[in-house]
C-alpha positions as CSV (number, residue, x, y, z in Angstrom):
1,X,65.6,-62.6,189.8
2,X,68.3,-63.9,187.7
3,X,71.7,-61.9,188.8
4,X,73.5,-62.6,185.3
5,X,70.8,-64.0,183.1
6,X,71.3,-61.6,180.2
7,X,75.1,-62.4,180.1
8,X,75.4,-66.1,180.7
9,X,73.3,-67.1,177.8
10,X,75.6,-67.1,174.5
11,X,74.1,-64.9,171.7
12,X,74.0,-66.0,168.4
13,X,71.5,-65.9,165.4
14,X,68.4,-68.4,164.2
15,X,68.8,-70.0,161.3
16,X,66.5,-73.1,161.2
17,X,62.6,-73.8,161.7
18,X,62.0,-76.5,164.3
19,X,60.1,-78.8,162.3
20,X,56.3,-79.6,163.6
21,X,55.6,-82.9,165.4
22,X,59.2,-84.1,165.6
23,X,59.1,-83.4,169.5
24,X,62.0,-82.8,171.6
25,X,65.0,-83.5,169.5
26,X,68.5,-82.1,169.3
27,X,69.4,-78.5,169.2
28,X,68.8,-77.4,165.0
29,X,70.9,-74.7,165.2
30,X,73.5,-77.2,166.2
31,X,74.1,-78.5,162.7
32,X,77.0,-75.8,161.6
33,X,80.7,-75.9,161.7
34,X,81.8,-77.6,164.8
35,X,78.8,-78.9,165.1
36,X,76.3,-82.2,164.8
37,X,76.9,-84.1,161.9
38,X,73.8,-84.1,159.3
39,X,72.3,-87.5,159.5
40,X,69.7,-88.8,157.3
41,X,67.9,-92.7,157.9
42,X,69.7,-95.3,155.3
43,X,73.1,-93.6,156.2
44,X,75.9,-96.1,156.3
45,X,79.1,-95.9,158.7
46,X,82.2,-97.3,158.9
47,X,83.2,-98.9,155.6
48,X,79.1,-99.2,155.3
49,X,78.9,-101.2,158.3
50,X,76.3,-99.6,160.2
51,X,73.3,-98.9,158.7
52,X,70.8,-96.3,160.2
53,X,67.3,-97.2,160.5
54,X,66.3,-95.0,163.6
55,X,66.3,-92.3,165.9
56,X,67.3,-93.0,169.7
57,X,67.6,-89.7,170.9
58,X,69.8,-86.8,171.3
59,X,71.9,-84.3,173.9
60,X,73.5,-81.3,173.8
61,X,76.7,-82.6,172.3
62,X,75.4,-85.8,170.4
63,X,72.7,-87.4,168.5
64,X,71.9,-91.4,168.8
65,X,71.1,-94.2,166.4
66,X,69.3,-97.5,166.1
67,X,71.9,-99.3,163.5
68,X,72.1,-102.5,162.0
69,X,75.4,-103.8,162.3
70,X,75.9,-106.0,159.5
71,X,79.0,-107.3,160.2
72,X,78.0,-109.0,163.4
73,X,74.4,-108.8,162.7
74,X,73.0,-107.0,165.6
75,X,71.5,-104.5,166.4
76,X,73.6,-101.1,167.9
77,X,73.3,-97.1,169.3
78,X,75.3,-94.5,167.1
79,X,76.2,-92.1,169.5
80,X,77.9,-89.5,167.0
81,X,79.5,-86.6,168.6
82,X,79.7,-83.1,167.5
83,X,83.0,-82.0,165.8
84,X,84.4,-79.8,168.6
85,X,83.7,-82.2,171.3
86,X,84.9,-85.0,169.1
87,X,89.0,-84.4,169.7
88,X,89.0,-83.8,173.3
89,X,86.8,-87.2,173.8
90,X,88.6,-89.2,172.0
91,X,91.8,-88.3,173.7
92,X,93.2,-91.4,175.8
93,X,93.5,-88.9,179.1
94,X,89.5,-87.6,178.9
95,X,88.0,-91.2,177.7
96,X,89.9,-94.0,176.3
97,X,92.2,-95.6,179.5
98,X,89.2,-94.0,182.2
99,X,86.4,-95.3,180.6
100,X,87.9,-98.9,179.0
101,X,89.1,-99.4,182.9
102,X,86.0,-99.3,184.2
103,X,84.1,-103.1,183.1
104,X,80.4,-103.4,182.2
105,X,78.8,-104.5,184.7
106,X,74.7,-104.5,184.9
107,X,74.7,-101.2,185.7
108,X,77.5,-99.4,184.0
109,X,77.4,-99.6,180.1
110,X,80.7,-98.7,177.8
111,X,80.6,-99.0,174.2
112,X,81.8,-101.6,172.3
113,X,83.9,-100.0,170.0
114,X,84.8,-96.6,168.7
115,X,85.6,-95.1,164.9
116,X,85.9,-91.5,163.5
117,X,84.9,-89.5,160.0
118,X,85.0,-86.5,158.4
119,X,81.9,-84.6,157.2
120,X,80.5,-81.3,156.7
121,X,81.1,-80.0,159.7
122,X,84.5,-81.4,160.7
123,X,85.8,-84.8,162.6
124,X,83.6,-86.6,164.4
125,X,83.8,-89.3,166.9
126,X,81.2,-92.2,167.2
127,X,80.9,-94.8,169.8
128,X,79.4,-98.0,169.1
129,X,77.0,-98.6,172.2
130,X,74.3,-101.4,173.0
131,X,70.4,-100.4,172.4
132,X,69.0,-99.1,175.3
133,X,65.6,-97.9,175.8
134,X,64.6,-94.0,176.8
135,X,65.8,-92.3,179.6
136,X,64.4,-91.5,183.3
137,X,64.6,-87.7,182.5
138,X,61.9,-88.2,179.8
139,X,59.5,-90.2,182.1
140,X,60.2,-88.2,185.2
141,X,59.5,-84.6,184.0
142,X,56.4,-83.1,185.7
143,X,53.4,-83.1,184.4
144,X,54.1,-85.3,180.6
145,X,55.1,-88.5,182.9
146,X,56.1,-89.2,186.2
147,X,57.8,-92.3,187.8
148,X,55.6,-94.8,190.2
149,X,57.0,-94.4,193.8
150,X,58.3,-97.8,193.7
151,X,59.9,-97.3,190.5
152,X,61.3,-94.1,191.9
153,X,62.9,-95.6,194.7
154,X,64.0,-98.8,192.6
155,X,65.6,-96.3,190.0
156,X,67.3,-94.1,192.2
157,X,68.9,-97.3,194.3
158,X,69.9,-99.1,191.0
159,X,71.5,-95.7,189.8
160,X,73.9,-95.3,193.4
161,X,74.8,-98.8,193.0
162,X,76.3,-98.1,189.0
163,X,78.0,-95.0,190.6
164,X,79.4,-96.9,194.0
165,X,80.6,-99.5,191.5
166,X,82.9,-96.6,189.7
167,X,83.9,-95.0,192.5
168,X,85.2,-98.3,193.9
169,X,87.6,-98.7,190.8
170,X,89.0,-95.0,191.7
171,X,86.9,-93.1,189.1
172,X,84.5,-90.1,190.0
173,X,81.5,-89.4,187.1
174,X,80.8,-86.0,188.1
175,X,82.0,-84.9,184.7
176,X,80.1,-87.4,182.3
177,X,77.1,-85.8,183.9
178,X,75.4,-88.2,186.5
179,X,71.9,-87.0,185.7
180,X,68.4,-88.5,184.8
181,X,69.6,-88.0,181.3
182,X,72.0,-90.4,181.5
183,X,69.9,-92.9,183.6
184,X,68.4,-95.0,180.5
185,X,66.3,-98.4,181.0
186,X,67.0,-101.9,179.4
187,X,65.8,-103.5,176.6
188,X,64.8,-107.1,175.4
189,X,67.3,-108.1,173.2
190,X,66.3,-106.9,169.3
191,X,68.8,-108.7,167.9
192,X,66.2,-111.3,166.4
193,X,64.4,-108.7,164.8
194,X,64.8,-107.7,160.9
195,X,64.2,-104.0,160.2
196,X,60.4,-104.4,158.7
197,X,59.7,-106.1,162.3
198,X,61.9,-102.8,164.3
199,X,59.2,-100.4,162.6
200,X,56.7,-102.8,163.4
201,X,57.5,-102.6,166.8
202,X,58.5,-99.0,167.1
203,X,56.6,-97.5,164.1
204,X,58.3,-96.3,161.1
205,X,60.2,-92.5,161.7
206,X,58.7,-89.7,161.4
207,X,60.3,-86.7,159.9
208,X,60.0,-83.1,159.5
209,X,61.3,-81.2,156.5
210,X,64.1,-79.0,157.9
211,X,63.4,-75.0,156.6
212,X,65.8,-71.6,157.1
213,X,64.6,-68.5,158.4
214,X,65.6,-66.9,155.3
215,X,63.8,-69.7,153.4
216,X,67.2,-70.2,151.1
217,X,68.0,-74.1,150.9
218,X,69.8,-75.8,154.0
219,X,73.3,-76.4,152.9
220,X,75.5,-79.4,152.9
221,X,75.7,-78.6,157.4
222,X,72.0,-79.5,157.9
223,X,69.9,-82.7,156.9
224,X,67.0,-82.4,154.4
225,X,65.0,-83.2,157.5
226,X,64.7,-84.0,161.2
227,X,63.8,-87.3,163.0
228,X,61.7,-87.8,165.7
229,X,63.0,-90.2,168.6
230,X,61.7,-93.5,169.0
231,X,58.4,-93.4,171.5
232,X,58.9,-96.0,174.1
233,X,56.1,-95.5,176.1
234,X,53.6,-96.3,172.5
235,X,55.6,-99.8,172.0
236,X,53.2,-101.8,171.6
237,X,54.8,-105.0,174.0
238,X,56.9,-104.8,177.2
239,X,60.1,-104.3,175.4
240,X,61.6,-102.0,178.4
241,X,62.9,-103.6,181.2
242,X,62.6,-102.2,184.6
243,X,66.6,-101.9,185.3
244,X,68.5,-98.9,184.8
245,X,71.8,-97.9,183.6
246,X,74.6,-95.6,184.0
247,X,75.9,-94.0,180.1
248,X,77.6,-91.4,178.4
249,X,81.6,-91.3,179.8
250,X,83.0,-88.3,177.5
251,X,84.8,-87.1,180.5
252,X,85.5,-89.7,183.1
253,X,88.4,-88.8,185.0
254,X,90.0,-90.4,187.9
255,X,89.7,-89.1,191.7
256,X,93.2,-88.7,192.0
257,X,93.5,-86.6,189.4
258,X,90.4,-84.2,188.5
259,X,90.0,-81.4,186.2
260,X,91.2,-77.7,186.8
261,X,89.0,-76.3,184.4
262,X,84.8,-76.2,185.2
263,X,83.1,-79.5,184.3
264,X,79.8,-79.8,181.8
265,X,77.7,-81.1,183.8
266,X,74.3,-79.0,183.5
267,X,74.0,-76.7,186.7
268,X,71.0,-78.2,188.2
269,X,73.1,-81.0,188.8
270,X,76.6,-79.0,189.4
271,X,78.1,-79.2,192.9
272,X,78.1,-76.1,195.1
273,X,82.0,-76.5,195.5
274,X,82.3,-76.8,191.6
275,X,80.0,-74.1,190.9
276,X,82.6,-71.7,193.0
277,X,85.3,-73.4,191.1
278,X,87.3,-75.5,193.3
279,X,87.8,-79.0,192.0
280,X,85.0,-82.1,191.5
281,X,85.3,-85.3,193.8
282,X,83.2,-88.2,194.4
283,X,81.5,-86.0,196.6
284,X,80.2,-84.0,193.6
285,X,78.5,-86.9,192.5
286,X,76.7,-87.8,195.8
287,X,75.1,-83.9,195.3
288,X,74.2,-84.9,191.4
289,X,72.6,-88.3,192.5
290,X,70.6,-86.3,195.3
291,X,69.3,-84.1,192.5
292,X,68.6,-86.9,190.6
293,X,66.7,-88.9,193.2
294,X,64.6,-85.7,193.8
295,X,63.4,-85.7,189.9
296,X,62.6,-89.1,190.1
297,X,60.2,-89.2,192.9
298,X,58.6,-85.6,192.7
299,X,59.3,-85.1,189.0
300,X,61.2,-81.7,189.2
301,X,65.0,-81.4,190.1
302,X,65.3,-78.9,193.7
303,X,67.5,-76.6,192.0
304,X,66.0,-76.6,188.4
305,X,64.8,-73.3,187.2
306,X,65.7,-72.2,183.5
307,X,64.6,-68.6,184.3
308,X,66.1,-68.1,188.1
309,X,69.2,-70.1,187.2
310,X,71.2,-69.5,184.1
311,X,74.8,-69.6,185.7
312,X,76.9,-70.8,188.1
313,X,76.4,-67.6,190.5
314,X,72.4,-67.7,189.6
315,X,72.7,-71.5,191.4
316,X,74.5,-70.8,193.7
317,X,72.1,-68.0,194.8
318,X,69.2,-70.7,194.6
319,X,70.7,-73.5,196.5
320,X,71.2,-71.2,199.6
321,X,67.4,-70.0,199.4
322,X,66.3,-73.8,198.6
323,X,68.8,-75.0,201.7
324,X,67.7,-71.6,203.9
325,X,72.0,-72.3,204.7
326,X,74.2,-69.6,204.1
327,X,77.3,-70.3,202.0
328,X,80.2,-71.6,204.0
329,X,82.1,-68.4,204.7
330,X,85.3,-68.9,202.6
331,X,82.8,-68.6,199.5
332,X,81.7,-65.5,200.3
333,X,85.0,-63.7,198.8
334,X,84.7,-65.1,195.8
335,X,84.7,-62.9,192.6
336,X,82.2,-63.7,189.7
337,X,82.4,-62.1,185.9
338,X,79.9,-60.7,183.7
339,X,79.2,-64.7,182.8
340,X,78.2,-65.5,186.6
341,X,81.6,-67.9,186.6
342,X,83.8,-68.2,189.7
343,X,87.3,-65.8,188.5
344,X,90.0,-64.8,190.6
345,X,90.8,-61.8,188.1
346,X,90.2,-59.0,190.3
347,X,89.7,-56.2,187.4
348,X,86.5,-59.5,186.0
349,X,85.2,-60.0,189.0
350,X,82.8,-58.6,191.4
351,X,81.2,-60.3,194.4
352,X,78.3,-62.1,194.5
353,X,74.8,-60.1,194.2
354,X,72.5,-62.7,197.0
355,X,69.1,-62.2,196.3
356,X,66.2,-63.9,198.1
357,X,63.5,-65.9,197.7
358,X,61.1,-67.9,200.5
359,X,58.9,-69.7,198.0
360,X,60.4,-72.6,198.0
361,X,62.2,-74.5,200.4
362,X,63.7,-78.0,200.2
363,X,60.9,-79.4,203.0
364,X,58.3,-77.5,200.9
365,X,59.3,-79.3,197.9
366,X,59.4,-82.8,199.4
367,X,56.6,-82.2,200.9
368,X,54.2,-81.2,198.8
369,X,55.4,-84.3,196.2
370,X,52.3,-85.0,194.5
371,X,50.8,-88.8,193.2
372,X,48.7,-90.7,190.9
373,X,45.2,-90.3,192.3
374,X,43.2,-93.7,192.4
375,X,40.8,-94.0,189.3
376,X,42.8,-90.8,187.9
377,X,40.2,-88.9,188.6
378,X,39.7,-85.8,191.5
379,X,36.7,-84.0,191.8
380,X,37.4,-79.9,193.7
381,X,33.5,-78.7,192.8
382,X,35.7,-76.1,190.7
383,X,34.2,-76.6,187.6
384,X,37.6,-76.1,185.2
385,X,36.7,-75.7,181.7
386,X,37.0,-78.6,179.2
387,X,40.3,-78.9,177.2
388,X,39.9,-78.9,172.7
389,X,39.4,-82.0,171.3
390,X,43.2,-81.9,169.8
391,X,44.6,-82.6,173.0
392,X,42.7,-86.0,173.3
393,X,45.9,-88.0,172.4
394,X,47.6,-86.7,175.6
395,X,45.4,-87.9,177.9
396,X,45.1,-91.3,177.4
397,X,47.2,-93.5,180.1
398,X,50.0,-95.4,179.4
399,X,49.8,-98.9,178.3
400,X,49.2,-101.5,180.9
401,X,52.9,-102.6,180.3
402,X,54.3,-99.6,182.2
403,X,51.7,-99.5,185.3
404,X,54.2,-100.6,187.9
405,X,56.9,-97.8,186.3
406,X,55.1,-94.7,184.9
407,X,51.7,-93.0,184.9
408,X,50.6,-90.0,182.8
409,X,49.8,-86.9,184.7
410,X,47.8,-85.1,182.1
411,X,45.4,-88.7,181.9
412,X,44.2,-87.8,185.4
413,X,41.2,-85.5,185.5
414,X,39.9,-82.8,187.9
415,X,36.6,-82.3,188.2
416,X,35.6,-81.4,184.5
417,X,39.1,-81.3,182.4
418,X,42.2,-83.1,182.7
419,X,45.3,-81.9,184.6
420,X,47.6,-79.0,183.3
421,X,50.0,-77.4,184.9
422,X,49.0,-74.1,182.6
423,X,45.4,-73.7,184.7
424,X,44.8,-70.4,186.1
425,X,44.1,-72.4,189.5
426,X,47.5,-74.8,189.7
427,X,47.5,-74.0,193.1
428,X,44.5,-74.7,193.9
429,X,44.4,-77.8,191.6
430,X,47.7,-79.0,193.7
431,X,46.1,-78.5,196.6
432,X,43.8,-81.2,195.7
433,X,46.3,-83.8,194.6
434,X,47.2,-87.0,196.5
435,X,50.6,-86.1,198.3
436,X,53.7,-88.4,199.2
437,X,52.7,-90.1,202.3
438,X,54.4,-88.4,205.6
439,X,56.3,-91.3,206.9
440,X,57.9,-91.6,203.4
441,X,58.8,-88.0,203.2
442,X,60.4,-88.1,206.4
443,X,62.6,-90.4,205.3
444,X,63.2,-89.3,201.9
445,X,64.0,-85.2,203.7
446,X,66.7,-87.1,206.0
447,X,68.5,-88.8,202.8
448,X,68.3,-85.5,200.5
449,X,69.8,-83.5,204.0
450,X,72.5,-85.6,204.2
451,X,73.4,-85.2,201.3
452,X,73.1,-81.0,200.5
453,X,75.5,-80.0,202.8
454,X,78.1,-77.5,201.3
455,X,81.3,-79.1,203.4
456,X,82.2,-82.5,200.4
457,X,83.9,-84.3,203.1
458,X,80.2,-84.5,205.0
459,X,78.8,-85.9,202.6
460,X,77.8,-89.3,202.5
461,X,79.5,-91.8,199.9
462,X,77.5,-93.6,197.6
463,X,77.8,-97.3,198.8
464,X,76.6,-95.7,202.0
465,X,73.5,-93.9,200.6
466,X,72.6,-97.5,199.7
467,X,71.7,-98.3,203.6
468,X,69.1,-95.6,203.7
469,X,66.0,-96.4,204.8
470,X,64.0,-95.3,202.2
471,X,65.5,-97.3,199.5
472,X,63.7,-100.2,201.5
473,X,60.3,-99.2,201.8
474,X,59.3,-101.7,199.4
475,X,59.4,-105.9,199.8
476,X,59.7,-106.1,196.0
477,X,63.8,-106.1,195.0
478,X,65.6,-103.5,194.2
């Protein structure tokens, strides 16, 4: 279905073996020239300041640190950049005067400081943030975890707030990616706690021995081994606070002045008007914060599909059949390359190839939002066949700590076996499911509507998404 699938991913060749039972972690084929920076725990940065003792997590152009700082004896995030994102970050236009503009507030977190090295694989930047605990992609994804509805609601609010506040001191956050990613949750302050009493409370890290395809010895451009992120949800006490906030500024700009060239934001996120190539505005954001609020109430993204969607002209395709609206009609001139990217190079472009698909609309989605069963437990009179024993640890539900935020999907069973998404009968399966309750998806349709209209100047801002009413289904605070 994918109009430039083949051509918009970038070809290259495997060298590493993801190691077993280090989870989703950064990218291994990442660590070359260019690239991450090889980090192994015990490390020391800055003069030996900051000693590595953990793994917070990683993205696409970064991996992230628990650190002691010893100078001011607390505890700190690493957030070391790759080498060919490290110049252009560091550059006061892209990051320095935007981002150190903009003070923390409770929502919006900048780091505290920022230094710079050399290793293996070039110059990298690193910025000195506070500890903050795992991010609302990771417990809204589908079927591994899935946000309560109140948290949902309480999540999404606190996250329009952190961007209104931005946008009211003249800066748009389009280009630092506003996505679930980047939506992470508080912590208790660790700063009381020595490092025997951090793997206490997080367990000690687990590593996987990092191998090449050609099984020759990884070079000075790879660590000996990989670390698996710090599990949040196995903590066992309420270290994660319910309040979320707003990271990662590599490429805050102001309004006034945006980019010419096409931002990074992942295209599940991108705005229609930047995915044809004209420039991002606040606007853009209020499209990215609808996609978010859709992930964290239904646990999927509306125009998230890593086979149907690969490039700009692939998303651009989707949103129309998600939206059943046709692309304004001063789009429908513009030229795509062999890439799928907006050019206005006449002998590299070629107009757009619409396809169609009625399988999903955004109704449909909303919809047929499914929730936590009471008692986890659903019986069809289908008879599913039991799952092997070594998927036992997946199924237990998460701690009593994180009932009013998160649930486990795969901890709820049907009939004889617990839920999977891989079942021959999904569908029916679904079918079964509690849904979102109808008064609340009316609601929640009206704000997403609003706000997935192709025109950026109909859109409404982010302080006013704020007065929606299904922010305030709840009595508790948000």
């Amino acid at each position: 279905m994918s109009t430039h699938s083949s051509s918009c991913e970038e070809d290259f060749d495997l060298r590493f073996f993801l190691p077993q039972g280090v989870g989703d972690t950064e990218d291994v084929e990442g660590y070359r020239a260019g690239g991450f920076h090889p980090v192994h725990l015990g490390d020391t940065f800055d003069g030996k300041r900051y000693k590595v003792v953990h793994k917070l997590g990683a993205g696409g152009f970064s991996t992230v640190w628990l650190a002691r700082d010893d100078k001011e004896h607390q505890w700190v995030a690493l957030k070391i950049i790759d080498a060919a994102h490290s110049t252009p970050t560091a550059d006061e236009k892209s990051l320095g005067h935007a981002m150190l503009r903009v003070s923390e507030t409770e929502r919006v977190v900048v780091h505290r400081r920022q230094f710079a090295f050399d290793g293996p694989n070039g110059h990298h930047l690193c910025l000195v943030l506070p500890v903050l605990g795992p991010s609302l992609s990771a417990l809204s994804y589908c079927w591994d975890c899935r946000l309560t509805p109140w948290f949902a609601r309480r999540a999404a609010y606190q996250a329009i707030r952190a961007v209104a506040d931005l946008h009211s001191q003249g800066l748009s956050n389009e280009a630092l990616d506003v996505t679930t990613g980047n939506l992470l949750l508080g912590l208790v302050n660790l700063d009381c706690y020595e490092e025997n009493d951090i793997y206490e409370l997080f367990g000690r890290p687990v590593t996987g021995g990092l191998q090449t395809e050609s099984g020759e010895m990884t070079g000075t451009e790879a660590p000996r081994y990989i670390v698996k992120s710090i599990d949040f949800l196995s903590a066992p006490s309420n270290v994660v606070r319910p309040d979320v906030k707003l990271v990662d500024f590599d490429q805050c700009f102001s309004a006034s002045s945006p980019p010419e060239k096409m931002l990074g934001t992942p295209l599940e996120y991108l705005a229609p008007e930047v995915a044809v190539g004209l420039s991002a505005s606040p606007a853009s954001d209020v499209w990215a914060l609808g996609c978010c609020i859709l992930q964290l109430r239904s646990g999927a993204g509306p125009f998230s599909s890593p086979f149907d969607v690969t490039c700009p002209a692939d998303l651009i395709c989707y949103i129309v059949n998600i939206l059943e609206i046709d692309m304004p009609h001063q789009w429908q001139d513009i030229l795509w390359d062999d890439k799928g990217r907006p050019t206005k190079d006449s002998r590299k472009g070629r107009p757009l190839n619409m396809w169609s698909d009625g399988r999903r609309s955004l109704r449909g989605i909303v919809y047929n939002t499914w929730d936590e069963p009471n008692g986890r437990a659903i019986y069809t009179g289908n008879h599913a066949p039991k799952r092997d024993s070594w998927l036992r640890d997946k199924h237990k539900p998460l701690q009593s700590s994180w009932s009013k935020m998160a649930w486990n999907p795969k901890a709820v069973k049907v009939d004889d076996a617990y839920l999977s998404y891989y079942d021959d009968g999904w569908d029916k399966t679904l079918e079964s499911l509690p849904k979102i309750p109808d008064h609340e998806a009316t609601l929640l349709l009206d704000l997403l509507s609003s706000i997935f209209v192709y025109d950026p100047a109909m859109r409404p801002t982010a302080k006013e998404l704020l007065e929606h009413p299904w922010f305030h289904l709840d009595s508790d605070s948000l």
